[in-house]
KOLBABA-206200 format. One record per residue (C-alpha): residue in three letters; x, y, z. Coordinates in Angstrom, 1 decimal. Layout:
N
ATOM|r|u|v|w
ATOM|ala|X|Y|Z
...
//
This chain:
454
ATOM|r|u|v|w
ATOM|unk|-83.2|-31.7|85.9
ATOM|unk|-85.1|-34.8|84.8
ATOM|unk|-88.4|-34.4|83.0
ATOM|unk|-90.2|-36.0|86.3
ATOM|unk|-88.7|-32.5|88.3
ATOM|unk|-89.6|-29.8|85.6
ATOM|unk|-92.0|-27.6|87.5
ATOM|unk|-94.6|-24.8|86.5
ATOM|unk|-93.8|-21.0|86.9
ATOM|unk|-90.6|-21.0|85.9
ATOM|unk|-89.8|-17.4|85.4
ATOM|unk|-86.9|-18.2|82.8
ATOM|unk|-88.9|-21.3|81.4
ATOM|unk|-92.2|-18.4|80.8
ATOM|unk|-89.4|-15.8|79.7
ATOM|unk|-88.1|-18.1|76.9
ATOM|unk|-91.3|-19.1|75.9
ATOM|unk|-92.6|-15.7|75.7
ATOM|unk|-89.7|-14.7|73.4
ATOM|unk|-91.0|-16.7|70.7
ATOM|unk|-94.1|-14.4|70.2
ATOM|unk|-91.0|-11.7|69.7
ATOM|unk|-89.3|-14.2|67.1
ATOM|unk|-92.5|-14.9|65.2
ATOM|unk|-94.0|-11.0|65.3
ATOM|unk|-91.5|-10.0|63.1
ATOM|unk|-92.7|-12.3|60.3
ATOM|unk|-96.6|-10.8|61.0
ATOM|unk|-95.6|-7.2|61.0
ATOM|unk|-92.3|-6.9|58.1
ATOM|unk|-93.6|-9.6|55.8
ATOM|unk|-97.6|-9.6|56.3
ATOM|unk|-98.8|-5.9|57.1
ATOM|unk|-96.4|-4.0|55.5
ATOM|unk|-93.3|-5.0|52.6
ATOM|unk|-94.2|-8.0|51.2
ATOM|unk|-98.0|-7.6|49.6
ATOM|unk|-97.0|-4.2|47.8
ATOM|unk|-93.4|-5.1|46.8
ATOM|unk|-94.5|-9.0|45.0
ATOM|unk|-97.7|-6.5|43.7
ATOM|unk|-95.2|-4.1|41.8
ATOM|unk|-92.8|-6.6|40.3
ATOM|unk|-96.0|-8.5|39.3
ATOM|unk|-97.4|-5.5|37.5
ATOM|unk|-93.9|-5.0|35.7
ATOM|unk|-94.0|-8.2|34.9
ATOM|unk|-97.8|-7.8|33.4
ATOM|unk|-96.7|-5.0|31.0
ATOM|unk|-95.5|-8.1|28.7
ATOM|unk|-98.7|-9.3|27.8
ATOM|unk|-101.5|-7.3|26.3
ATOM|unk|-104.3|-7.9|29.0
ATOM|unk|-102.2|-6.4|31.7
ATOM|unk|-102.0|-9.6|33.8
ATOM|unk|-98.8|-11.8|35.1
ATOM|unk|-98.1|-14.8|34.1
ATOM|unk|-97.9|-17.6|36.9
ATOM|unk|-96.4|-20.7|35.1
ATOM|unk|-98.5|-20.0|32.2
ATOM|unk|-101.8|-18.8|34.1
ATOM|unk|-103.4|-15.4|34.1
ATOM|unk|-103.0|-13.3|37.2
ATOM|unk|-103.8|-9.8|38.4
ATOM|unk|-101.0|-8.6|40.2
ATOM|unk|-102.9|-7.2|43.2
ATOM|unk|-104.6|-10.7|43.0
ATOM|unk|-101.8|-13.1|43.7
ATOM|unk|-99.6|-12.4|47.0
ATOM|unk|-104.0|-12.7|48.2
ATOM|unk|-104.5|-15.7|46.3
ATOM|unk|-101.7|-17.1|47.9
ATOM|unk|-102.4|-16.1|51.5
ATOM|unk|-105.8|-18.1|50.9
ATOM|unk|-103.7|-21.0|49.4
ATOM|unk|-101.9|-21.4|52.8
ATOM|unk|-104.6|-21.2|55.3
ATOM|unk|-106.5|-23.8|53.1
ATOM|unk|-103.6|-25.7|54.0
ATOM|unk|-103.2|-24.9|57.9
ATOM|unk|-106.9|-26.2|58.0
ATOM|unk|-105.7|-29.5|56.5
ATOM|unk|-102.5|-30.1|57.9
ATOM|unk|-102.5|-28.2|62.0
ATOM|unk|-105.0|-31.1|63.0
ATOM|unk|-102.8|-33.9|62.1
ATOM|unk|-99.8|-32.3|63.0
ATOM|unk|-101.2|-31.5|66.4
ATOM|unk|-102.4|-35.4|66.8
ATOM|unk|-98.7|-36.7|65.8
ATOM|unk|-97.3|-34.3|68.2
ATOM|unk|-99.0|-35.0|71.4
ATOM|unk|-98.7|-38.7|70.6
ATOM|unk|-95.1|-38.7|70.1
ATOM|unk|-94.4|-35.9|72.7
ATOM|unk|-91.9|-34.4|69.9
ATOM|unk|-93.9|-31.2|70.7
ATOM|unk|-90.3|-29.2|71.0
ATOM|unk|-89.1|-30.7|68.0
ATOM|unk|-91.6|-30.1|65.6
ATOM|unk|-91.9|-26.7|67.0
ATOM|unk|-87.9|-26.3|66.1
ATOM|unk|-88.6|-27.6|62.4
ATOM|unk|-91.4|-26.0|61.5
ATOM|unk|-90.1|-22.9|62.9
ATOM|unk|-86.8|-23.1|61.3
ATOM|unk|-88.3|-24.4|57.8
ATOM|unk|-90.3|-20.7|58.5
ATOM|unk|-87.8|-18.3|58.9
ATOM|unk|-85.2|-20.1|56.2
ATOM|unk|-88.6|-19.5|53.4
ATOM|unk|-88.2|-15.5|55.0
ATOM|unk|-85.0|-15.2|55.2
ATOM|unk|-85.1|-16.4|50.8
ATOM|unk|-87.2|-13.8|50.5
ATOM|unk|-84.3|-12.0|49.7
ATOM|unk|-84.1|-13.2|46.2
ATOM|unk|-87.6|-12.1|45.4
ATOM|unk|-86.7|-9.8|41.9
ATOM|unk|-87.6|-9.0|38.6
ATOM|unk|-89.0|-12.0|36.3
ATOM|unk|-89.1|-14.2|40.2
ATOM|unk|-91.6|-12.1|41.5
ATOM|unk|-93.4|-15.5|41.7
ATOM|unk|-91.2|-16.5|44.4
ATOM|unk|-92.5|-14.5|46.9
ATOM|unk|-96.1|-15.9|46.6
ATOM|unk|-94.5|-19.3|47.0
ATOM|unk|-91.9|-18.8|49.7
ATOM|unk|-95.1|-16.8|51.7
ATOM|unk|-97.3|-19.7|51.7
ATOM|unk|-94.2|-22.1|52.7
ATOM|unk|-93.2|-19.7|55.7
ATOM|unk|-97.2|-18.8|56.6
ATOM|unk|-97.7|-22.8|56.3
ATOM|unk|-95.0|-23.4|59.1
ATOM|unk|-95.8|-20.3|60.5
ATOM|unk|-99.3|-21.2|62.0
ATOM|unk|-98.1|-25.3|62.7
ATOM|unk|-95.3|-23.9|65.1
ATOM|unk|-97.4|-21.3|67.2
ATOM|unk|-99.5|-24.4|67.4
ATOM|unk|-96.9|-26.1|69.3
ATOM|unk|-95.7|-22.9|71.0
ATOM|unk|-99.5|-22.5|72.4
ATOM|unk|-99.7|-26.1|73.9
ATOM|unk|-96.8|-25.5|76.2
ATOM|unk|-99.1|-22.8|77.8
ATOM|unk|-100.8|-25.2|80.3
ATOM|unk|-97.6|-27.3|80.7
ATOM|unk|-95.7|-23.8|81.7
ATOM|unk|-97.8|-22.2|83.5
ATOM|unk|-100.3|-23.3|86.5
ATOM|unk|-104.2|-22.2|86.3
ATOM|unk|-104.0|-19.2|88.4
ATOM|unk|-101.3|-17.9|86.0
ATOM|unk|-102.3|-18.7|83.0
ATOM|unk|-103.9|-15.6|82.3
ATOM|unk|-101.3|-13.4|83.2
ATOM|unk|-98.6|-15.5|81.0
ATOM|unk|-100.8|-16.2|78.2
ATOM|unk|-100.9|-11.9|78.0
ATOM|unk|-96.9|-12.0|78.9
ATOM|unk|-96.4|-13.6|75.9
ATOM|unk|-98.9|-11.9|73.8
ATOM|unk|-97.4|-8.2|75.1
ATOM|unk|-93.5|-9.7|73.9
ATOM|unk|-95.0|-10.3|70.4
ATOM|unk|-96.4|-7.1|70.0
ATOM|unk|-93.1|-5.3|71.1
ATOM|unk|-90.6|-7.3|69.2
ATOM|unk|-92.7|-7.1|65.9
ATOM|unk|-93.1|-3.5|66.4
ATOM|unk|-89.5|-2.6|67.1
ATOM|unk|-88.0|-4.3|64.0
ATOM|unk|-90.9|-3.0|61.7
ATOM|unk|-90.0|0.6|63.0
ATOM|unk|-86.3|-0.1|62.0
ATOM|unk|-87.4|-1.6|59.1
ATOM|unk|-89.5|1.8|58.3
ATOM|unk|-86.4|4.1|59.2
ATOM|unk|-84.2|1.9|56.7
ATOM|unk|-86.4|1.8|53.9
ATOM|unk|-87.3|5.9|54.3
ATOM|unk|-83.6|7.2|54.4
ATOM|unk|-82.3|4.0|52.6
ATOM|unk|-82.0|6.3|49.2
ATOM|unk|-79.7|8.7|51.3
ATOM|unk|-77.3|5.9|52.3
ATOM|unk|-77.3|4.6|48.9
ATOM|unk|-79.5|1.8|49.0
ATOM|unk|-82.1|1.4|46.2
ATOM|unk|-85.7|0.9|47.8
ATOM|unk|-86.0|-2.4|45.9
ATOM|unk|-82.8|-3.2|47.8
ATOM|unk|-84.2|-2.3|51.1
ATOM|unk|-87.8|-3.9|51.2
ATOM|unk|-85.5|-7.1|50.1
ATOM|unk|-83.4|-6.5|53.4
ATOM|unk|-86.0|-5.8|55.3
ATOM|unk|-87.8|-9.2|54.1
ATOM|unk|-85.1|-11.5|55.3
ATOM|unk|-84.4|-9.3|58.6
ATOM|unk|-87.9|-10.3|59.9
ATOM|unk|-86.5|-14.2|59.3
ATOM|unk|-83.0|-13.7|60.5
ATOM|unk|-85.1|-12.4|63.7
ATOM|unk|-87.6|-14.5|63.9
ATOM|unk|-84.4|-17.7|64.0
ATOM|unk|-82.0|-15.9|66.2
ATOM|unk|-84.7|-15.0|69.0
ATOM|unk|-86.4|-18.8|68.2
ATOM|unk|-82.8|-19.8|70.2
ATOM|unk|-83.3|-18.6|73.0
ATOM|unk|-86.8|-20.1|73.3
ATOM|unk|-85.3|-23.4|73.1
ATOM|unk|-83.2|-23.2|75.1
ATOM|unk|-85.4|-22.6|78.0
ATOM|unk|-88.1|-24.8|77.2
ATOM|unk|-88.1|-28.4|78.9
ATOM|unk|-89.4|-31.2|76.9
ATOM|unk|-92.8|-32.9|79.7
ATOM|unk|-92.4|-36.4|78.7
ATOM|unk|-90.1|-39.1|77.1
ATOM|unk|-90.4|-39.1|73.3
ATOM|unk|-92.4|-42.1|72.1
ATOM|unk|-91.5|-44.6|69.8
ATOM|unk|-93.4|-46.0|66.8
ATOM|unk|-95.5|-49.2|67.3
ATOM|unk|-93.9|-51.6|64.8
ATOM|unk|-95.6|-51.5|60.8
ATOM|unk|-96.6|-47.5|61.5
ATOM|unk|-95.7|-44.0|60.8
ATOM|unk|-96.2|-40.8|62.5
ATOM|unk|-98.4|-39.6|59.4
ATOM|unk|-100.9|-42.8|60.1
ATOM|unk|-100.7|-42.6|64.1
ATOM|unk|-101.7|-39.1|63.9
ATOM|unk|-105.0|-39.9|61.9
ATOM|unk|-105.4|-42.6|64.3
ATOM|unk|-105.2|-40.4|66.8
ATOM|unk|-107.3|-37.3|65.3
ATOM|unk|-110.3|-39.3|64.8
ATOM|unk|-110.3|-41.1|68.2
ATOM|unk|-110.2|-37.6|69.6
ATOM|unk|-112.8|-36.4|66.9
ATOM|unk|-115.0|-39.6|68.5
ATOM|unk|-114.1|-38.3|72.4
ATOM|unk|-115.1|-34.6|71.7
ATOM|unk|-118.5|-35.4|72.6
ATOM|unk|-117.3|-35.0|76.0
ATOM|unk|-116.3|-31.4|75.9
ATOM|unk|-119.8|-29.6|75.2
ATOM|unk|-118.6|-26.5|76.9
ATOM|unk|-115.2|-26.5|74.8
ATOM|unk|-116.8|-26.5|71.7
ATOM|unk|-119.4|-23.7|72.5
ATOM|unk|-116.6|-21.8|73.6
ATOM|unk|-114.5|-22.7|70.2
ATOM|unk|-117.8|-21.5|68.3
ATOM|unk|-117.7|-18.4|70.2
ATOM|unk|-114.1|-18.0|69.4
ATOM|unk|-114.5|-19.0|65.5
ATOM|unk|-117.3|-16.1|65.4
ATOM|unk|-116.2|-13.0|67.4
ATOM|unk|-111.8|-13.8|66.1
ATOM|unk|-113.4|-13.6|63.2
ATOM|unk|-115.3|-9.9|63.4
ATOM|unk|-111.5|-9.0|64.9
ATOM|unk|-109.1|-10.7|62.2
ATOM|unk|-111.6|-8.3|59.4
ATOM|unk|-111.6|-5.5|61.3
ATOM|unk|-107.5|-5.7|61.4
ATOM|unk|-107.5|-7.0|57.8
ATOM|unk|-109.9|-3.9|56.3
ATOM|unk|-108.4|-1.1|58.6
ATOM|unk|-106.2|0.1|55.8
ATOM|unk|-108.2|0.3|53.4
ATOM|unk|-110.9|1.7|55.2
ATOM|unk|-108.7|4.0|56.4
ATOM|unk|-106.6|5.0|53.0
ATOM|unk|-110.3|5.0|50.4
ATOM|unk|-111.4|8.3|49.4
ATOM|unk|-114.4|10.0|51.5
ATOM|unk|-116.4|9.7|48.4
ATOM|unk|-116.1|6.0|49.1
ATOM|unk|-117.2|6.4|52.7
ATOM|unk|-113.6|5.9|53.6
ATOM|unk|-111.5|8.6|55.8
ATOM|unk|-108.6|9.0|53.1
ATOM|unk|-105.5|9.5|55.0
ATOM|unk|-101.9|9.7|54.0
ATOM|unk|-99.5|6.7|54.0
ATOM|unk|-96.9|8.3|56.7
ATOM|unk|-100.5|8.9|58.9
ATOM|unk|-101.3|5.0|58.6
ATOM|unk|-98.0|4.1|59.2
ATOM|unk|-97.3|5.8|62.1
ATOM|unk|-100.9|4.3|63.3
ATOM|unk|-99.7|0.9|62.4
ATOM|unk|-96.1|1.3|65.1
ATOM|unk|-98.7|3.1|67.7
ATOM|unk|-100.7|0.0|67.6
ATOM|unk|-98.1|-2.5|68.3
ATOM|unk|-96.3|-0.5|71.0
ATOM|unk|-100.2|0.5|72.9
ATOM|unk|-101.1|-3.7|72.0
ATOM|unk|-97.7|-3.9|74.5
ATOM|unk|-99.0|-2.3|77.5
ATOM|unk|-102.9|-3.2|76.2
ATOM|unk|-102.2|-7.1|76.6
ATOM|unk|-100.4|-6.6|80.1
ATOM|unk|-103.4|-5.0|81.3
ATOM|unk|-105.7|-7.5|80.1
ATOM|unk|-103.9|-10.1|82.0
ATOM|unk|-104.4|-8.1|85.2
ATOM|unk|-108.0|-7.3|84.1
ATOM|unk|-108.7|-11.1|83.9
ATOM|unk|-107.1|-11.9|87.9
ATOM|unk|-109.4|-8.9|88.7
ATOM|unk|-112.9|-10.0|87.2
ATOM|unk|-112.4|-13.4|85.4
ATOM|unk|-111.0|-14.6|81.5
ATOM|unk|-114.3|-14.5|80.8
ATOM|unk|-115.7|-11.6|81.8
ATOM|unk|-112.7|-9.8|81.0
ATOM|unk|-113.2|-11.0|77.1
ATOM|unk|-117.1|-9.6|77.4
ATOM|unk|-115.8|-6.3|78.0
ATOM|unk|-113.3|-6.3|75.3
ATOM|unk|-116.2|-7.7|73.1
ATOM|unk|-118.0|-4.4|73.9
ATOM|unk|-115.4|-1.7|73.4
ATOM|unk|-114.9|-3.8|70.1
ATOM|unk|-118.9|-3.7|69.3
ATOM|unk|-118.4|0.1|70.2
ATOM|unk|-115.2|0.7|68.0
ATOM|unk|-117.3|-0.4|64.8
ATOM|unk|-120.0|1.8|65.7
ATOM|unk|-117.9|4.7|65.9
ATOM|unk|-116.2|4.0|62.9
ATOM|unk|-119.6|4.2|61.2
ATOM|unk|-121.0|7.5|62.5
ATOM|unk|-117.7|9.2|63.2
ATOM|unk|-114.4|10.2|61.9
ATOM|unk|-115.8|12.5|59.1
ATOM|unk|-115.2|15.8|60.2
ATOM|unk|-111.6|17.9|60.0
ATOM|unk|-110.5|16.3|63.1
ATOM|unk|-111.0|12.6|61.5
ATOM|unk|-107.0|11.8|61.4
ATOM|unk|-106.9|12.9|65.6
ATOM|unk|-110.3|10.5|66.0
ATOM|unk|-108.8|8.0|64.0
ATOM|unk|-105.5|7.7|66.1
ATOM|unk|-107.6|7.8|69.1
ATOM|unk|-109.9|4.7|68.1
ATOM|unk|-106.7|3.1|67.5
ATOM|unk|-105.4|3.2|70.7
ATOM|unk|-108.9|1.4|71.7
ATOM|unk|-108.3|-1.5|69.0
ATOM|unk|-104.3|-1.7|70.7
ATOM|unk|-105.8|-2.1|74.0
ATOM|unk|-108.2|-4.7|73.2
ATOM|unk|-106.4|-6.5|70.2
ATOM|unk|-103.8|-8.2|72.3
ATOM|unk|-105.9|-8.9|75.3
ATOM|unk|-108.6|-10.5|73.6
ATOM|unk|-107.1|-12.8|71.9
ATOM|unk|-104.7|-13.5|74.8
ATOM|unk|-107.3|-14.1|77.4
ATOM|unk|-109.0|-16.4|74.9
ATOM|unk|-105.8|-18.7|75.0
ATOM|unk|-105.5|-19.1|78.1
ATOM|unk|-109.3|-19.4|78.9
ATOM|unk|-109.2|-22.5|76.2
ATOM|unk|-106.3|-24.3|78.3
ATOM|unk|-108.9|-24.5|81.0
ATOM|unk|-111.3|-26.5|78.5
ATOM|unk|-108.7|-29.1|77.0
ATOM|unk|-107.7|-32.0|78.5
ATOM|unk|-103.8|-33.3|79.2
ATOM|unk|-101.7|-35.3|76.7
ATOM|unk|-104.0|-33.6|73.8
ATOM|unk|-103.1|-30.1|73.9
ATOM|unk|-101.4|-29.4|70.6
ATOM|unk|-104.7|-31.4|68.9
ATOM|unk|-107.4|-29.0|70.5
ATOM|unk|-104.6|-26.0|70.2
ATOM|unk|-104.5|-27.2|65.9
ATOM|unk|-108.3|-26.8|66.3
ATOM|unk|-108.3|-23.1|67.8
ATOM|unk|-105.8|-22.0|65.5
ATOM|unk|-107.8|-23.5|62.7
ATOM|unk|-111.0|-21.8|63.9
ATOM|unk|-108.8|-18.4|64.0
ATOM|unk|-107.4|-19.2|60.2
ATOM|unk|-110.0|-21.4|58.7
ATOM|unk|-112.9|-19.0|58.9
ATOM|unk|-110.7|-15.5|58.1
ATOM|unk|-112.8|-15.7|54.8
ATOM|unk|-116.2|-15.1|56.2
ATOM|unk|-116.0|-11.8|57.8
ATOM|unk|-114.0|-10.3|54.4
ATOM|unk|-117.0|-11.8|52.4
ATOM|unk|-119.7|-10.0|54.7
ATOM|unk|-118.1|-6.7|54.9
ATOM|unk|-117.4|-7.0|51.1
ATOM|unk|-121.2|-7.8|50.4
ATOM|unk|-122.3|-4.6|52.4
ATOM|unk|-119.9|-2.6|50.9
ATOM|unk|-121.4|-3.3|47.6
ATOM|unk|-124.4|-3.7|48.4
ATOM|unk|-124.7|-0.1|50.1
ATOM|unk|-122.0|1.4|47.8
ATOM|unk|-120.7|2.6|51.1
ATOM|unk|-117.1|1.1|53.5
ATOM|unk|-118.7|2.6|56.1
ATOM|unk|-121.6|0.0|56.2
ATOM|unk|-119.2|-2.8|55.5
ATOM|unk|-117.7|-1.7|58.4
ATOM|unk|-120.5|-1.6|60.4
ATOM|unk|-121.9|-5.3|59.6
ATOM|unk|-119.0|-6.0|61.4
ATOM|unk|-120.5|-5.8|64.5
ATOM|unk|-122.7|-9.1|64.0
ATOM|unk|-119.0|-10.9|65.0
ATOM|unk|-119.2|-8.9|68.4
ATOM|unk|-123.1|-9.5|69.3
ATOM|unk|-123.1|-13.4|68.2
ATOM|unk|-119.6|-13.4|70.7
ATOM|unk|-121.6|-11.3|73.5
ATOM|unk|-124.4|-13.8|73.3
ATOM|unk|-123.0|-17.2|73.1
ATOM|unk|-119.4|-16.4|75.2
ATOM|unk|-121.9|-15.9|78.5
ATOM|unk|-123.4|-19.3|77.7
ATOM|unk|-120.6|-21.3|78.1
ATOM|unk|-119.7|-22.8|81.5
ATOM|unk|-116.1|-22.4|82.5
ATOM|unk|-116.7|-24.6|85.7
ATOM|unk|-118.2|-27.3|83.9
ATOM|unk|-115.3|-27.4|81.1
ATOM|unk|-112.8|-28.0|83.0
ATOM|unk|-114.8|-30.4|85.1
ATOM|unk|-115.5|-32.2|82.2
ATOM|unk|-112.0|-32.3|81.2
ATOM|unk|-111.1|-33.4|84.9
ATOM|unk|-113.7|-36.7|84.9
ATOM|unk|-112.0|-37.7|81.3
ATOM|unk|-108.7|-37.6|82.5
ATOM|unk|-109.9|-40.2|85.2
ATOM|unk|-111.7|-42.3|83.1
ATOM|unk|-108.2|-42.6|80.7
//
C-alpha cells in the first residue's frame, strides 16, 4: 500500500496504535505509582546511615532520601518543557514521526528495563535512569498522540481517542496486579523482596518494548520523509520551524483558550491523582482517612480496571452529547469528588466511601483526559500536529507543580489535608468557566481557512 492509499479507520491500524497506551502504562503504574519511589527511598536512607546528618550523598551533595526520586521527577518534566516543543517541530517537518516515536520509545524502556541494577551504594541510578526513561517517555506519546487525527476521521475521534485511553488503563493494570502477586508471595518462592521490586522494575520495560512491536507494525508512515536543505540540521530546522509556528498561533484564538482550559482543570486532576495516597494513608488527626496499605492497593488495581470501562463510556458519552459537553460533566463529578472528600469519609464506614469515590475518579479519569485529546485534534491544523501535541503535553507536565504547591499551602496554612484537598476544586470551577467559552466550530474553522491560505 503506498502512502498516497493509507486510509482512516483502519481497525488494525487504530488496534496497533491503541496497544501503545498498553506498552507505555506499564512504565506509569510499576515504575511511577508504585515500586520505584519507595524502593530508590529505602536504599537511599541505607545509604544516609553513613553520614551523621542522616542524608545521601548524590556525587558529593546532600539529599534527603524521600527528597530525591521527587527531585528527580521535577528534573525531567523541566526537561519535557524544553525539549517536546522542538522535538515536535523536527518531527512534523521531517515526517520521521514513526521514527522518533521508535527511538524515544525504545531509548525509554532500555533506561526501565536497567532499572534492574538499581542496588545498594547505586541507589543513585534509579533517579537518573527515571528521568532518562520519563524524558523519552512524554517525547514518544507526543508522537503517538499526533497520529490520532491521521488515524482516525472526525466523527471517530472521540471514540478512538477513549479506545486507546481504555487499552492503557487495562494493560498497566494487569501487569501491576502481577507485579503485586509476585512481590507478596515472592518470599515463599524464594525470592528476596529487593529481588522482586528489581524484577518487577524491568518487567514494566520488557512490556512496555515487546507490546511497542506490535504498534509498529501497524502504523503507516502519512508522508515521504524529508530531506535536509543543504548547510542544516534537524536541531536548527526544528527552531526554525517552532518559532514560525509560535508567530502563526495568533491564528488559533480558540485553541489556545481551550489549551488554557486544559493547562488549569489537568492540572486540579494530575494533584488530585498525585495526593490521593497520602491523603488517603495520613492519620485522622491530620485530617487524613488513615487506611492500610493492602486497602490502597487494592484501590489503586480497582481504579485502573473501572478507568477501563470509565474511558469506553466517555467515548460513547461524547457521540451522545458532544467532546465538550461530555468534559463539562466530568468537570462536575470531579468538582463534586473534592467536595466530598472534604466533608465525608470520616465516619466507620470511611474505607466503603473511599472505594466508592474511587470508582467515581476511574470513571472520569480516563474519559477526561481522553475526550480532551481528541477535542484538541479538532483545534490543530495539518502537517503541525506533533508541534501543538508537544504543546498539550507540556501544558499537562509543565504546570504539575502548581496544583501540589496550592494544596500544600492550604494544608499548612489550615493545619488540615482536608482543606488542601478541597482548594482543589479552584482547577474544576476555572475549567467549568472558561471550557464553555471556547468555540469548537470556530477552531476548527480557523484551522480550515489556514490550511487554505498555506
Amino acid at each position: 500500500m503506498t502512502m498516497a492509499e493509507v486510509k482512516v479507520n483502519d481497525r488494525k491500524e487504530i488496534f496497533g496504535w491503541a496497544m501503545y497506551d498498553w506498552a507505555n502504562s506499564a512504565f506509569s503504574t510499576t515504575v511511577g505509582t508504585v515500586f520505584l519511589g519507595p524502593y530508590v527511598a529505602s536504599l537511599a536512607a541505607t545509604s544516609a546511615k553513613a553520614f551523621n546528618d542522616g542524608l545521601a550523598r548524590f556525587f558529593g551533595i546532600p539529599v534527603a532520601p524521600d527528597s530525591f526520586l521527587p527531585y528527580c521527577i521535577s528534573f525531567s518534566v523541566g526537561l519535557q518543557v524544553l525539549f517536546l516543543p522542538i522535538l515536535g517541530a523536527i518531527a512534523d517537518y521531517s515526517h520521521l514521526r514513526k521514527r522518533l516515536m521508535q527511538i524515544f520509545a525504545t531509548i525509554g524502556a532500555l533506561a526501565t528495563i536497567g532499572m534492574f541494577l538499581v542496588t545498594g551504594e547505586l541507589w543513585w541510578l534509579g533517579g537518573v535512569l527515571f528521568i532518562l526513561a520519563n524524558l523519552c517517555f512524554g517525547a514518544a506519546i507526543v508522537f503517538y498522540n499526533a497520529y490520532l487525527p491521521d488515524i482516525a476521521s472526525e466523527e471517530e475521534r472521540d471514540r478512538v481517542s477513549s479506545y486507546g485511553w481504555a487499552m492503557g488503563y487495562l494493560g498497566g493494570g494487569i501487569l501491576l496486579a502481577l507485579n503485586l502477586a509476585f512481590y507478596t508471595f515472592s518470599e515463599d518462592i524464594g525470592v528476596p523482596s529487593d529481588l522482586a521490586v528489581r524484577i518487577n522494575l524491568a518487567s514494566a520495560g520488557i512490556w512496555w518494548i515487546a507490546f511497542a512491536f506490535l504498534t509498529w507494525s501497524r502504523l503507516r508512515p502519512r508522508h515521504a520523509s524529508r530531506l535536509l536543505p543543504s548547510g542544516e540540521t534537524y536541531v536548527s530546522i526544528g527552531f526554525k520551524q517552532l518559532m514560525t509556528t509560535f508567530k502563526e498561533v495568533r491564528h488559533f484564538p480558540e485553541t489556545l483558550k481551550f489549551l488554557l482550559a486544559y493547562f488549569l482543570y489537568n492540572d486540579g486532576i494530575q494533584t488530585v491523582i498525585a495526593i490521593s495516597s497520602t491523603f488517603a494513608a495520613a492519620p485522622l488527626l491530620r485530617g487524613g482517612l488513615e487506611l492500610e496499605q493492602d486497602t490502597l492497593i487494592a484501590v489503586i488495581l480497582m481504579i485502573q480496571f473501572v478507568a477501563f470501562g470509565g474511558a469506553l463510556f466517555w467515548g460513547r458519552l461524547a457521540r451522545w452529547i458532544g467532546a465538550k459537553q461530555s468534559i463539562l460533566v466530568s468537570l462536575v463529578i470531579w468538582a463534586g469528588v473534592v467536595i466530598y472528600a472534604f466533608g465525608g469519609l470520616q465516619g466507620e464506614n470511611r474505607v466503603t466511601e473511599f472505594m466508592i469515590l474511587g470508582i467515581f475518579i476511574a470513571l472520569v479519569l480516563g474519559g477526561s483526559q481522553a475526550i480532551s485529546r481528541s477535542l484538541f485534534a479538532q483545534m490543530i491544523p495539518k502537517g503541525k500536529e506533533a508541534e501543538f501535541y508537544s504543546f498539550y503535553e507540556v501544558s499537562e507536565r509543565g504546570t504539575s507543580w502548581i496544583g501540589p504547591l496550592i494544596f500544600g499551602l492550604a494544608n499548612q496554612i489550615f493545619g488540615s489535608l482536608r482543606y488542601g484537598i478541597l482548594s482543589l476544586i479552584f482547577f474544576f470551577i476555572a475549567g467549568l468557566l472558561i471550557l464553555p467559552l471556547v468555540n469548537v466550530k470556530k477552531a476548527s474553522a480557523d484551522v480550515k481557512a489556514y490550511e487554505i491560505m498555506n
